[in-house]
C-alpha positions as CSV (number, residue, x, y, z in Angstrom):
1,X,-28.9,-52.0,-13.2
2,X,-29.6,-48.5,-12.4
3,X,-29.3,-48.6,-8.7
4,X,-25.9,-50.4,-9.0
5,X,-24.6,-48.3,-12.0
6,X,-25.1,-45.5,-8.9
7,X,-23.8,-47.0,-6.3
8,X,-20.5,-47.8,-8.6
9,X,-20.3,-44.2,-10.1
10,X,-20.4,-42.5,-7.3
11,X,-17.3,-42.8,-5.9
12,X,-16.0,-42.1,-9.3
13,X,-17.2,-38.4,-9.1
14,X,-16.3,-37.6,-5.4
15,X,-12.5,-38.8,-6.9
16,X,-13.2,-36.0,-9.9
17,X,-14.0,-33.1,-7.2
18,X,-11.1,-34.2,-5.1
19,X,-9.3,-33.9,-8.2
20,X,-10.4,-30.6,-9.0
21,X,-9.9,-28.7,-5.8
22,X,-6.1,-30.4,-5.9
23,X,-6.3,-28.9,-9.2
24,X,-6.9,-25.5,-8.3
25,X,-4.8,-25.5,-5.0
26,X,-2.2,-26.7,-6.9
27,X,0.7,-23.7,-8.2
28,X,2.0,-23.4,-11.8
29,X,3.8,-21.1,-14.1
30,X,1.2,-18.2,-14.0
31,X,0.1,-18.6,-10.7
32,X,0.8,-15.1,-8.7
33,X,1.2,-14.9,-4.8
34,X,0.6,-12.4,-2.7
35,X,3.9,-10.9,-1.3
36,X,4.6,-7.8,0.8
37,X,4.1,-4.7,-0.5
38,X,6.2,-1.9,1.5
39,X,4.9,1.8,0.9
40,X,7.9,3.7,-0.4
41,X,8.0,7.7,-0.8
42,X,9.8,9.6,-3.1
43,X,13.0,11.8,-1.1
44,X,15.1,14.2,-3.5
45,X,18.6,13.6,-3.8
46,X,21.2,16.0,-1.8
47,X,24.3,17.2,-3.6
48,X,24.3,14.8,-6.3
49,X,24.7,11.7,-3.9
50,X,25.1,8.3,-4.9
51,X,22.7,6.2,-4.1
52,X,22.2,2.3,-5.1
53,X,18.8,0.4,-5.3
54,X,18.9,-1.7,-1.9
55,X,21.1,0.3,0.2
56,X,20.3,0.4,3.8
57,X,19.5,4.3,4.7
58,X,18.0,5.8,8.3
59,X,15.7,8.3,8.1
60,X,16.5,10.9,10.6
61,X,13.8,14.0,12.5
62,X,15.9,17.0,12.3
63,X,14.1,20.2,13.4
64,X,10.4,19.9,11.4
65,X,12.4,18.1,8.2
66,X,13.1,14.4,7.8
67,X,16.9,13.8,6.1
68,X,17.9,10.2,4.8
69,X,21.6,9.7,6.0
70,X,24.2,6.8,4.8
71,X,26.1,6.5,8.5
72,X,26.4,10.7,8.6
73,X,26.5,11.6,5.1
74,X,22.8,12.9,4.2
75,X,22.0,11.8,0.5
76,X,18.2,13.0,0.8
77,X,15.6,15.0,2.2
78,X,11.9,14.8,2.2
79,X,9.4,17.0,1.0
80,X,7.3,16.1,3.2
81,X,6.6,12.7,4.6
82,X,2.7,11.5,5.7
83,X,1.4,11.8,8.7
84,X,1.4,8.3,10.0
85,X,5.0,7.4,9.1
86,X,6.6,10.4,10.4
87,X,4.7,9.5,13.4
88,X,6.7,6.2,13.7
89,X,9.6,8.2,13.3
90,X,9.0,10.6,16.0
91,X,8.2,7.5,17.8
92,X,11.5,5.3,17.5
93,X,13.7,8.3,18.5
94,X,13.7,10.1,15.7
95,X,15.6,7.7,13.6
96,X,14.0,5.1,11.0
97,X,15.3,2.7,9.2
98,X,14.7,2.0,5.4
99,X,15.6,0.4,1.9
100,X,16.4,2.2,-1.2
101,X,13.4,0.9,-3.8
102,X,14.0,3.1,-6.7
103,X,16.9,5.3,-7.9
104,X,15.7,8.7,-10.4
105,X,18.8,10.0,-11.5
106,X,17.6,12.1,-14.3
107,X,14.5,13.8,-11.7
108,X,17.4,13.5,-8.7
109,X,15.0,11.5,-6.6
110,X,14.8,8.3,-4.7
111,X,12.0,6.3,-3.5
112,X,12.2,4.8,0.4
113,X,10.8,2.2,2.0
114,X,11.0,2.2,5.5
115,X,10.9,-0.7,8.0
C-alpha cells in the first residue's frame, strides 16, 4: 500500500506546483507592472504662458540657456538642465523634443520630459 499510495500521489503534487507557479504568473487587480519612467525637470514658466499637461514642446540650446518653445513662442526656460541631457541636446542640433508632465501654476513652473 505504501509504495502504490506514492506512486498515485505523486503526480497529484507535481499538478499542485504547476498550479502554483500559474498562480503566481498569473495578473489580478493589485498586480503592478513595471512601465516607463521618463525623467522630467522642472522649467519655469515665461510670461505667464499657457501650458497644458501633454503638450508636445522642443527644447531649444540658445547661447549657454536651454528655452522650451511651442512652434516659436517660448513658454519656459531652464534653470539649469543636467549634464547628461543637455548633452543629448547639444547633440541632436540643439533642439529636443519633450512632453509636458506636470503644470505649477501657483509656483509658475512646469515639469518636462524629454524624448
Amino acid at each position: 500500500m505504501g509504495s502504490e499510495w506514492i506512486l498515485r500521489a505523486a503526480k497529484t503534487f507535481q499538478k499542485s506546483w504547476d498550479a502554483g507557479r500559474v498562480a503566481a504568473g498569473t495578473a489580478d487587480l493589485f498586480t503592478r507592472q513595471p512601465g516607463d519612467a521618463r525623467r522630467s525637470i522642472p522649467a519655469a514658466i515665461v510670461d505667464n504662458a499657457r501650458v497644458e499637461i501633454g503638450e508636445c514642446v522642443t527644447v531649444q540650446k540658445e547661447g549657454e540657456r536651454y528655452l522650451v518653445r511651442r512652434e516659436l513662442t517660448v513658454v519656459a526656460a531652464f534653470a539649469s538642465l543636467p549634464p547628461d541631457l543637455g548633452a543629448a541636446v547639444e547633440a541632436s542640433a540643439g533642439i529636443a523634443c519633450g512632453t509636458v508632465e506636470t503644470v505649477h501654476e501657483i509656483a509658475g513652473m512646469v515639469e518636462i520630459s524629454l524624448c
